[in-house]
VEXTI-388153 format. One record per residue (C-alpha): residue number from 1; residue in three letters; x, y, z. Coordinates in pm, 1 decimal, decimal comma, always signed. Each point is the difference from the previous one (the first is absolute). Last residue first. Example, Ala and Ser with C-alpha at 12.3 -4.5 7.8 and 13.67 -1.06 7.14 Angstrom:
// VEXTI-388153
(node 2; SER; (+1367,0; -106,0; +714,0))
(node 1; ALA; (-137,0; -344,0; +66,0))
// end
This chain:
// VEXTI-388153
(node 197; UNK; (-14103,1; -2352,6; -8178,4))
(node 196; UNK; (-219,7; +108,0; -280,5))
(node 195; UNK; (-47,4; +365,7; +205,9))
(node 194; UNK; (+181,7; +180,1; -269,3))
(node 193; UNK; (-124,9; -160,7; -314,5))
(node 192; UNK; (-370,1; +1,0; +85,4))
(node 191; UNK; (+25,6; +393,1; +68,5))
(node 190; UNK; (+173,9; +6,3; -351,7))
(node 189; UNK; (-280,7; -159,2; -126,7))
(node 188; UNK; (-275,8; +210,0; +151,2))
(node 187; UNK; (+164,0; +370,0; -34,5))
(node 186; UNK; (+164,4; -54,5; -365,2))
(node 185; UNK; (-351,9; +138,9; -170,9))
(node 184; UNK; (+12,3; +284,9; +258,6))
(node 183; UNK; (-323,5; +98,8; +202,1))
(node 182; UNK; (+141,9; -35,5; +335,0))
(node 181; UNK; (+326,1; +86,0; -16,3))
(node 180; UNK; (+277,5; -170,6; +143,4))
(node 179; UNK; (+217,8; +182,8; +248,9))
(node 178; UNK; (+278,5; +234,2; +96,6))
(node 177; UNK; (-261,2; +305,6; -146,4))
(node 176; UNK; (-114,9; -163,5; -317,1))
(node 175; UNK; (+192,5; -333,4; -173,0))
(node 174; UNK; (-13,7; -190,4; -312,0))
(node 173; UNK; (+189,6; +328,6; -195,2))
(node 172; UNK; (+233,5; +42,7; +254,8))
(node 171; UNK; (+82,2; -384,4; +102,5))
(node 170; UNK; (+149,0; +4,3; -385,8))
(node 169; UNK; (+153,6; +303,4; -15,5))
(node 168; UNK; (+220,1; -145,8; +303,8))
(node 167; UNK; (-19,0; -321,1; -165,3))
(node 166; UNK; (+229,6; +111,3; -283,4))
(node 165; UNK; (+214,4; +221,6; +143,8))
(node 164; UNK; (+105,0; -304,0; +276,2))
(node 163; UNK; (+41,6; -222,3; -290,7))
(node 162; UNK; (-279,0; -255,6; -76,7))
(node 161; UNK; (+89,6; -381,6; +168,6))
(node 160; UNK; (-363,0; -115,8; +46,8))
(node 159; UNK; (-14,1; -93,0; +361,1))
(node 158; UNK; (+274,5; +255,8; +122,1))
(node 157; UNK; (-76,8; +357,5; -219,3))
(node 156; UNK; (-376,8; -76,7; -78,9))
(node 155; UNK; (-78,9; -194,2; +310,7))
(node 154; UNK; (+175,9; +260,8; +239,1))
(node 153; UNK; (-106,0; +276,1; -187,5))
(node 152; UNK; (-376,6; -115,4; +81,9))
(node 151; UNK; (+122,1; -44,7; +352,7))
(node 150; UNK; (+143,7; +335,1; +62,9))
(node 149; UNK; (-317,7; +145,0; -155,8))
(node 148; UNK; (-224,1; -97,4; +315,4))
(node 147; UNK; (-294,0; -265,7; -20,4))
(node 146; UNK; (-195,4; +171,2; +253,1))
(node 145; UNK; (-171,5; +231,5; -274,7))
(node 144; UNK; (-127,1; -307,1; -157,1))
(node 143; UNK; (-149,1; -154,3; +337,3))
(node 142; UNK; (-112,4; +303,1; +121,1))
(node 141; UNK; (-250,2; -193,3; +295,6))
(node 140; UNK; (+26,7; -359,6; -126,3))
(node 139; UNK; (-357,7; -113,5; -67,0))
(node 138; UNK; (-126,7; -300,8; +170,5))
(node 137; UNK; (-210,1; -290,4; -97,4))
(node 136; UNK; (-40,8; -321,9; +196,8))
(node 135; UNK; (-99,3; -295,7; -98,1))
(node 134; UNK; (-100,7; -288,5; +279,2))
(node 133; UNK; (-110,9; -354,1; -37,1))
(node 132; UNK; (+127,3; -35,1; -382,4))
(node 131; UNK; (-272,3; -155,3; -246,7))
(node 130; UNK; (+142,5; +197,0; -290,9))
(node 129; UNK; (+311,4; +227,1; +117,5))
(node 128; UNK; (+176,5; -65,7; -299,5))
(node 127; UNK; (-278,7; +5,4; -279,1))
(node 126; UNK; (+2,7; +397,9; +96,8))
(node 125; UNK; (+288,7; +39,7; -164,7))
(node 124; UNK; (-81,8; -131,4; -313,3))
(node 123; UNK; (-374,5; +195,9; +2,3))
(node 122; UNK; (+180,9; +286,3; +117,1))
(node 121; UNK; (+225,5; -30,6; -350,2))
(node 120; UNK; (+322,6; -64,8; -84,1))
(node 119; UNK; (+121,7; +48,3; -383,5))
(node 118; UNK; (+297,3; +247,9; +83,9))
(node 117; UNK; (+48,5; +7,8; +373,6))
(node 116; UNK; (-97,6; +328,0; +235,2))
(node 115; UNK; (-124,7; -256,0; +245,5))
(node 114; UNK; (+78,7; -411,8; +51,4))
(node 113; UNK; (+305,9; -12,4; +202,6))
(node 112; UNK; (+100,2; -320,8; +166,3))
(node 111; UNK; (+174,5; -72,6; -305,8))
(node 110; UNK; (+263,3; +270,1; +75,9))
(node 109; UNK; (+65,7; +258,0; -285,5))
(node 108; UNK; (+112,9; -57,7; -337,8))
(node 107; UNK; (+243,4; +183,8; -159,7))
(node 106; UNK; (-4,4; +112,1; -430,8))
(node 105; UNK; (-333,6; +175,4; +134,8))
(node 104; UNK; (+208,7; +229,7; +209,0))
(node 103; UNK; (+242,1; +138,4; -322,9))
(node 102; UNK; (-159,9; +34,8; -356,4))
(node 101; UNK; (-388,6; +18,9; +107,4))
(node 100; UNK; (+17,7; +159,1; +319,8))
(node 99; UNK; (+297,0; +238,6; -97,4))
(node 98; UNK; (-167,1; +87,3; -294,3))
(node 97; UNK; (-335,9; +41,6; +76,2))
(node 96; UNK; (+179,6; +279,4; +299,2))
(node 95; UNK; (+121,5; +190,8; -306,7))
(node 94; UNK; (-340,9; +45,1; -150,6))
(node 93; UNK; (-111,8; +35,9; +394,9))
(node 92; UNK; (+245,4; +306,0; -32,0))
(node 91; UNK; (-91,2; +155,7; -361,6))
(node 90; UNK; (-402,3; -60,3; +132,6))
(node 89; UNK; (-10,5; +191,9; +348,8))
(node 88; UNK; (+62,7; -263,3; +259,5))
(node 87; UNK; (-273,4; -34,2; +232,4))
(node 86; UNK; (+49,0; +60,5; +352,6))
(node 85; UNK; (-372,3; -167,1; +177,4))
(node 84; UNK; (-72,1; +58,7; +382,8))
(node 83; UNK; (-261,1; -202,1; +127,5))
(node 82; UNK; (-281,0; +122,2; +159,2))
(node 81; UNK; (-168,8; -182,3; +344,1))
(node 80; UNK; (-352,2; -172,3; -25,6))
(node 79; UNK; (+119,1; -309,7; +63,0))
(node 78; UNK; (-46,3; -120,6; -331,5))
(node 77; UNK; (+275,6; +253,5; -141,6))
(node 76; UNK; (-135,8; +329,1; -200,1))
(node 75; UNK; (+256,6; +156,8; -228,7))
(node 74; UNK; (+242,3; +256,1; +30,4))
(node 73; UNK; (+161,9; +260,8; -216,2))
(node 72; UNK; (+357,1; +134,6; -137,9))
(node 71; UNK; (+129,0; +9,6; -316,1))
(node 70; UNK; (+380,3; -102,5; -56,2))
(node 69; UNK; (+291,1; +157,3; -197,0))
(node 68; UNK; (+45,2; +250,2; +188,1))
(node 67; UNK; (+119,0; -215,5; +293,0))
(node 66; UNK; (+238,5; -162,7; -124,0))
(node 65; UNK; (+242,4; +296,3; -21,6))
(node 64; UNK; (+366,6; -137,7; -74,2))
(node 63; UNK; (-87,5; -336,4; -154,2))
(node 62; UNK; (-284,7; +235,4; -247,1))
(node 61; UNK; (+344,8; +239,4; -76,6))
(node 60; UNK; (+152,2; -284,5; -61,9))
(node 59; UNK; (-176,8; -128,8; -275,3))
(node 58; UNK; (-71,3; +296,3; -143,9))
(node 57; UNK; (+361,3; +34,3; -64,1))
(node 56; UNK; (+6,1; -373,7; -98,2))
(node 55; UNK; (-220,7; +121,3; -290,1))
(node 54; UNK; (-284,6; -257,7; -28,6))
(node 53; UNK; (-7,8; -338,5; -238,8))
(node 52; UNK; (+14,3; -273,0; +275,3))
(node 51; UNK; (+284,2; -170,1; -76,5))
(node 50; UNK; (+168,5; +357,5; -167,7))
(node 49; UNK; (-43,7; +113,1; +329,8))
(node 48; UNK; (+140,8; -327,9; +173,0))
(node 47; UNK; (+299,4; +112,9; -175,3))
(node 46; UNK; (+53,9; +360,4; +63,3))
(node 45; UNK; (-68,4; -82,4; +403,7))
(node 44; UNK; (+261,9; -274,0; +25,8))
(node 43; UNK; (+107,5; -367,6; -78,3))
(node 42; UNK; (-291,4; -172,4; -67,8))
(node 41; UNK; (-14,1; -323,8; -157,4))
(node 40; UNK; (-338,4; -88,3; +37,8))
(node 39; UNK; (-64,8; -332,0; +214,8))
(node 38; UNK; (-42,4; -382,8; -134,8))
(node 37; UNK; (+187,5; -90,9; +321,2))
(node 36; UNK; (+281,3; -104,4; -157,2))
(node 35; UNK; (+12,3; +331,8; -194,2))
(node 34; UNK; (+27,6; +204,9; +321,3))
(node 33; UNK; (+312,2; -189,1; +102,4))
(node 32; UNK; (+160,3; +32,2; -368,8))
(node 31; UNK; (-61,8; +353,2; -20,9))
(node 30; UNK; (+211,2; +76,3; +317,2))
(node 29; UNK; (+244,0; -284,1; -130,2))
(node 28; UNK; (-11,5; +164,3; -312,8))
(node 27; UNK; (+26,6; +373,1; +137,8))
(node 26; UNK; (+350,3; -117,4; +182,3))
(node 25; UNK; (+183,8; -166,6; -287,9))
(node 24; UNK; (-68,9; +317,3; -219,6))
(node 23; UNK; (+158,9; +243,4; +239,9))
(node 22; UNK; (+284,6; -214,6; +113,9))
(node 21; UNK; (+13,3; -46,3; -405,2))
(node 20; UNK; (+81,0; +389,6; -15,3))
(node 19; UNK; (-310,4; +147,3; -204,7))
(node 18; UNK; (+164,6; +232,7; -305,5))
(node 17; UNK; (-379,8; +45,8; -203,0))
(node 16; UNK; (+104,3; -258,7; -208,8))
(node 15; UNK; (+50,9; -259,1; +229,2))
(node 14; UNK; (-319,7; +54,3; +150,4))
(node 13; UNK; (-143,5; -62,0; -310,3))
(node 12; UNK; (+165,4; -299,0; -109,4))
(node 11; UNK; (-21,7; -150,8; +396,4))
(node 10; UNK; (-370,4; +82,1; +33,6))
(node 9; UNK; (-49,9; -168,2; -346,8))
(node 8; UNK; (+151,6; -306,6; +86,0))
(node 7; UNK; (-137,5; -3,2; +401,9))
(node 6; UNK; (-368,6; +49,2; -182,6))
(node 5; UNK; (+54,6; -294,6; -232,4))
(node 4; UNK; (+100,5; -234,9; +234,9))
(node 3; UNK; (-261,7; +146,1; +248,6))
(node 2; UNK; (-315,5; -138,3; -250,3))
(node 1; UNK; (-249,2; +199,0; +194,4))
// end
């Protein structure tokens, strides 16, 4: 965004609707932050519903009770064992697009990471452990579900700089029961985000 001309006509209209400059000075440097990092501005629930095109209402009441909004089944792993799947219903994993798209993509995770990337492949990854003595595969036991909601607020509030508001709704919408869902479009990139270090 061209932030010359957003802090102009932030300023005019703020101005206009009686804004105190304390006011005005403090959601530019907020907007400012986010904007250097090629981030939506976002400065509460009302306006990352007119981001995403859904009543902020609705919007919060999904943040508030996740886990309606999900289906529930499992699938067959290769060991034999089920694995359980929590898919967002569509006006949530509409929402969760967003935040994948618009917000985690915009960071990139570790280069020693090579799932859950865009444009990476098996065949890619696999070209890394060509002619290696020893491979070994494992499956982390819960892995999504182990990745607990005080970290996802802690990237979206600390990492990226969103209010405390903001990236409480935020870690609500990309997370199920203190954890991340398996079966959500922001599950395997956010999961690469958190454990980067």
């Amino acid at each position: 965004m061209n932030f010359a001309l957003y802090e102009k006509n932030f300023i005019a209209e703020a101005k206009q609707n009686g804004k105190s400059d304390e006011y005005i000075n403090q959601c530019l440097v907020y907007a400012k932050k986010l904007d250097d990092q090629d981030l939506p501005v976002i400065y509460d629930v009302h306006h990352f519903g007119l981001l995403v095109g859904i009543d902020p209402s609705f919007i919060l009441m999904i943040s508030n009770k996740q886990n309606k909004f999900y289906r529930y089944f499992n699938i067959p792993k290769s060991n034999g064992k089920k694995r359980k799947i929590a898919e967002p219903l569509p006006v949530l994993k509409e929402i969760q697009y967003y935040i994948l798209h618009n917000i985690l993509y915009k960071k990139s995770c570790s280069i020693y990471t090579k799932a859950y990337k865009p444009g990476s492949t098996l065949k890619g990854n696999a070209r890394f452990h060509r002619d290696q003595p020893v491979l070994v595969k494992l499956d982390i036991k819960d892995y999504f579900p182990s990745l607990h909601e005080s970290r996802v607020y802690k990237f979206f509030n600390e990492y990226l700089g969103y209010n405390k508001a903001v990236s409480v709704v935020l870690t609500k919408l990309c997370t199920l029961k203190g954890g991340l869902p398996q079966g959500a479009p922001t599950s395997p990139y956010l999961s690469n985000l958190l454990t980067a270090d």
